[in-house]
C-alpha positions in Angstrom: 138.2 14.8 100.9 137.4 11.0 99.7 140.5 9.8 100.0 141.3 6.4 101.7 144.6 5.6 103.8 144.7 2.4 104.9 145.7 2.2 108.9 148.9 0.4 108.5 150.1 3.2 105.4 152.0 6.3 106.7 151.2 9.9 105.2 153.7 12.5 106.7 152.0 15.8 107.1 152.0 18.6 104.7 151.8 15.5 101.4 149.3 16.3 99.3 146.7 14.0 97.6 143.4 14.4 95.3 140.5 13.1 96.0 139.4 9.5 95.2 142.5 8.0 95.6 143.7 5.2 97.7 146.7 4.6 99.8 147.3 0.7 100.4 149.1 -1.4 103.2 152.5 -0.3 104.2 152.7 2.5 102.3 154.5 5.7 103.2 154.0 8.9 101.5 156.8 12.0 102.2 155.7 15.5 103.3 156.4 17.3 100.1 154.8 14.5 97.4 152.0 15.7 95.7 149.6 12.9 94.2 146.6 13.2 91.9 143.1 12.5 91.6 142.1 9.0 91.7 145.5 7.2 91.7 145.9 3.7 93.0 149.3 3.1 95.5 149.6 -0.1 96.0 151.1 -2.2 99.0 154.5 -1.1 100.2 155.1 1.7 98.3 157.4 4.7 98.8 157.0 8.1 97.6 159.8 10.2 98.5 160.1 14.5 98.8 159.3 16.3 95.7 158.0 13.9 93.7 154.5 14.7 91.7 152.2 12.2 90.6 149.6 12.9 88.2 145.9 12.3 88.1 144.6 8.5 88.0 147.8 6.7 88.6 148.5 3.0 89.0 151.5 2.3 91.1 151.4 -1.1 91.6 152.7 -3.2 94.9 156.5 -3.0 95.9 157.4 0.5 94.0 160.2 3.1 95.5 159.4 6.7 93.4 162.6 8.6 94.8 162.8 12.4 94.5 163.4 13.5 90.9 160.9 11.5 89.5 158.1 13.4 88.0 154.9 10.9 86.8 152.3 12.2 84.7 148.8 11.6 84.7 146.9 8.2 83.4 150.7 5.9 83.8 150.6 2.8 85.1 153.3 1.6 86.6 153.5 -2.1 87.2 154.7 -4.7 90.3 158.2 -3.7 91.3 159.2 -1.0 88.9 162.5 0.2 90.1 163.7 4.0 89.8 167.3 5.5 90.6 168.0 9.0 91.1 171.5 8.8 91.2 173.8 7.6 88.1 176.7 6.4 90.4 176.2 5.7 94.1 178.2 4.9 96.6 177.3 4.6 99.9 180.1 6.4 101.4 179.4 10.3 99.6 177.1 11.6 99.8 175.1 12.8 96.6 171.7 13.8 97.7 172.9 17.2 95.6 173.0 15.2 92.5 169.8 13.3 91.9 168.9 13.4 88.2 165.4 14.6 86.9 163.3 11.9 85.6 160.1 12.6 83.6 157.1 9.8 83.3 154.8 12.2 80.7 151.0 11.2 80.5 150.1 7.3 79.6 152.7 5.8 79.7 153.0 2.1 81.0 156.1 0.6 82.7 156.0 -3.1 83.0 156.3 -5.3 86.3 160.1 -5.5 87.5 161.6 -3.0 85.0 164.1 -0.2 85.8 164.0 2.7 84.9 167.7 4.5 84.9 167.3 8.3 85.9 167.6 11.8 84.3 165.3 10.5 80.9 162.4 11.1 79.6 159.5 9.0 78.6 157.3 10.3 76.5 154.0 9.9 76.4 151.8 6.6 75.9 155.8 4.5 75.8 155.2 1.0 76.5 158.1 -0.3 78.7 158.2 -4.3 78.6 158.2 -6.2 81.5 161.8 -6.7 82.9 163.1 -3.5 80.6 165.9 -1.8 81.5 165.4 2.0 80.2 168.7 3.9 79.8 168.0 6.8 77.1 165.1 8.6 76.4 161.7 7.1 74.7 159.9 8.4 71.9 156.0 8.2 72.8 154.0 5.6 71.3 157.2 3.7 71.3 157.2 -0.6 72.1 160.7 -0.9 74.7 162.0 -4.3 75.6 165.1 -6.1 76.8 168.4 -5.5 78.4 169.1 -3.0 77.3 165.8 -1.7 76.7 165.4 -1.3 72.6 163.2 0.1 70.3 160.7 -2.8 69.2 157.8 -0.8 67.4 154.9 1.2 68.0 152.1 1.1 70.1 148.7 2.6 70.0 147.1 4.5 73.0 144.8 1.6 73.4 147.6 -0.3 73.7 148.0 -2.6 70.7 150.8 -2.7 68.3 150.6 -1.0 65.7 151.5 -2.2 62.0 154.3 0.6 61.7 157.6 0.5 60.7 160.4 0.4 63.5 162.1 3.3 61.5 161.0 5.5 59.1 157.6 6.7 57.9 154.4 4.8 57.4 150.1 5.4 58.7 147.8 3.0 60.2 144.4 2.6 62.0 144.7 0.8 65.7 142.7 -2.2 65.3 140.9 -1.9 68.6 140.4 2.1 69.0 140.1 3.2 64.9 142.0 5.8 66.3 145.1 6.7 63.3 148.6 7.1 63.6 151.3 8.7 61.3 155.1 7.6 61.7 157.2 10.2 60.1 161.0 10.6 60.6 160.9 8.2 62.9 158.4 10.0 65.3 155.0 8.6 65.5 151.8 10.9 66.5 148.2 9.9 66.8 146.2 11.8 64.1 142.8 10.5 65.0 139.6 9.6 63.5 139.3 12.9 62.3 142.9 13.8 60.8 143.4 15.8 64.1 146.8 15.2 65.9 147.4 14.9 69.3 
């Protein structure tokens, strides 16, 4: 397989990883992770049992992924994201019984030092803000920011805003891509050149 491990990173056997993708300094990867095709794990990263990481990943430098977390493909996720997996630890029970699902679905971006509370979903193409903390589940295409994290628009799978409506319906063209969107009851989709919707 083309995969590269650097020599100080520590893959535990029976992990699973795709070709083309690259395991940095200091990194340690758990027997029962699965990783993608041509995904990027930065320095110190930890990738804990059970977790799945889809094709052509970013996880950037300083990242815990804690079993629970499920990451789909094309999602970046930025310098020192934080997940939990646990809604109230304490260090003296023990509730490795009770770790909360937490779903990362394809293209979405989480921003450098944002947390990410667990058992939610982010749908896909969500744009987390640097320094967001997510408590509740995201709509996709949706601009999050703050403390708590809160709805701020709409942004395009490109990655620009987009000139919608923070509620309610509306349509417009992504500046960069030409690529269309439709906001209707306060979901937004990306119809396409075309009309299509995806």
């Amino acid at each position: 397989m083309d995969i590269y491990i650097d020599k100080s990173a520590v893959v535990d056997e029976g992990a699973r990883i795709g070709d083309g993708t690259k395991i940095w300094h200091w990194s340690h990867v758990s027997s029962t992770a699965i990783i993608g095709k041509n995904c990027t794990i930065g320095q110190n990263v930890f990738i804990g049992n059970n977790v799945s990481i889809g094709d052509n990943c970013k996880i950037q430098n300083n990242i815990s992924i804690y079993e629970g977390v499920e990451i789909g493909n094309n999602v970046f996720c930025g310098p020192s994201v934080v997940f939990t997996n646990v809604k109230n630890p304490r260090s003296e029970i023990n509730r490795k019984k009770e770790f909360k699902k937490t779903i990362l679905e394809d293209g979405v971006t989480l921003g450098a030092n944002s947390t990410i509370i667990c058992g939610i979903k982010i749908n896909k193409y969500a744009f987390i803000a640097a320094g967001t903390v997510v408590t509740k589940n995201v709509n996709s295409y949706s601009l999050i920011i703050g403390v708590p994290g809160m709805h701020n628009g709409w942004i395009s799978k490109y990655g620009i805003k987009l000139n919608l409506p923070k509620k309610g319906n509306g349509q417009t063209t992504c500046e960069m891509s030409g690529d269309k969107y439709m906001l209707q009851n306060n979901q937004c989709v990306m119809i396409g050149k075309n009309g299509y919707s995806e």
